[in-house]
C-alpha distance (Angstrom), angle and dihedral (degrees) to the residues before:
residue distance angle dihedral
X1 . . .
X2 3.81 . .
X3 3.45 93.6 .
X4 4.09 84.8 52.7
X5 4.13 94.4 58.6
X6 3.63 91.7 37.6
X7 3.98 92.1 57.2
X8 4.34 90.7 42.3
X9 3.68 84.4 45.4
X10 3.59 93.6 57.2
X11 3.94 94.7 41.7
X12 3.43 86.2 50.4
X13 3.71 104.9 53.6
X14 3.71 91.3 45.2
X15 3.92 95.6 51.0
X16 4.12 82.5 50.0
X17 3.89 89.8 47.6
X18 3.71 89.9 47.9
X19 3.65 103.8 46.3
X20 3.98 88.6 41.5
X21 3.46 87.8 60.0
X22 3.64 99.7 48.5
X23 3.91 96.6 52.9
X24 3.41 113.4 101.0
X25 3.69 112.8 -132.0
X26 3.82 124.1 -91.0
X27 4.42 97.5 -107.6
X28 3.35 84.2 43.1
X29 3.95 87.0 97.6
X30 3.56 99.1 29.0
X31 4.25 99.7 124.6
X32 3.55 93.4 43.9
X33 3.89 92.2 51.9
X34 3.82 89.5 47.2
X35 4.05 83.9 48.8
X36 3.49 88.3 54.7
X37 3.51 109.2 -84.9
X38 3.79 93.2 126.4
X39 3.93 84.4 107.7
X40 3.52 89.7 65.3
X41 4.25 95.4 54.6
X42 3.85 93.9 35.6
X43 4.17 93.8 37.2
X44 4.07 127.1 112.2
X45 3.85 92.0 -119.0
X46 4.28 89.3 68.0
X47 3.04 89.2 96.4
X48 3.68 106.9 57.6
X49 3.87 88.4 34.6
X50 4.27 117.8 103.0
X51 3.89 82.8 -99.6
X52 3.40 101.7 50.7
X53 4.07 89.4 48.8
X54 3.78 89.3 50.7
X55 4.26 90.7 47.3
X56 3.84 88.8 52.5
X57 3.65 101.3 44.5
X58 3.73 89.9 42.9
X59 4.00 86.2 53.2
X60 3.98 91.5 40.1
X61 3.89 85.9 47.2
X62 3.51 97.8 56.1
X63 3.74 103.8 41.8
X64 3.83 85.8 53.8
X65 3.99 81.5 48.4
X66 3.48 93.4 59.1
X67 3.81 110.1 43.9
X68 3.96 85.2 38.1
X69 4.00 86.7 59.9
X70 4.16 91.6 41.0
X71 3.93 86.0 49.0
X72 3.71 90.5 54.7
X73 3.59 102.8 43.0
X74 4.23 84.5 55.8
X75 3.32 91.4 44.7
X76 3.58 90.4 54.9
């Protein structure tokens, strides 16, 4: 069972590393929203966009993170 979290914990903190990484930073987009892109940040299709996959895996990634840590500090 150890061995179990240990491996998810591992997967986990990579997949967070990784799609930490490959965010691009919040200003990064700051002329375009002044320009009017604000549509494009506060619009339904975020969530399908490249961005919106990297926020939820990055969310997803962490939660598992978390309990996955918790799990093996019980376990131990």
């Amino acid at each position: 069972m150890e061995l179990v979290v240990r491996i998810l914990l591992i997967i986990a903190s990579l997949i967070l590393i990784a799609s930490i990484l490959l965010q691009s930073g919040k200003s990064a987009g700051m002329s375009g929203d002044i320009a009017g892109g604000a549509e494009s940040i506060w619009g339904k299709s975020k969530g399908r966009s490249y961005e919106g996959k990297l926020e939820k895996a990055t969310t997803i990634s962490a939660i598992i993170f978390v309990i996955a840590s918790l799990a093996l500090v019980a376990i131990q």
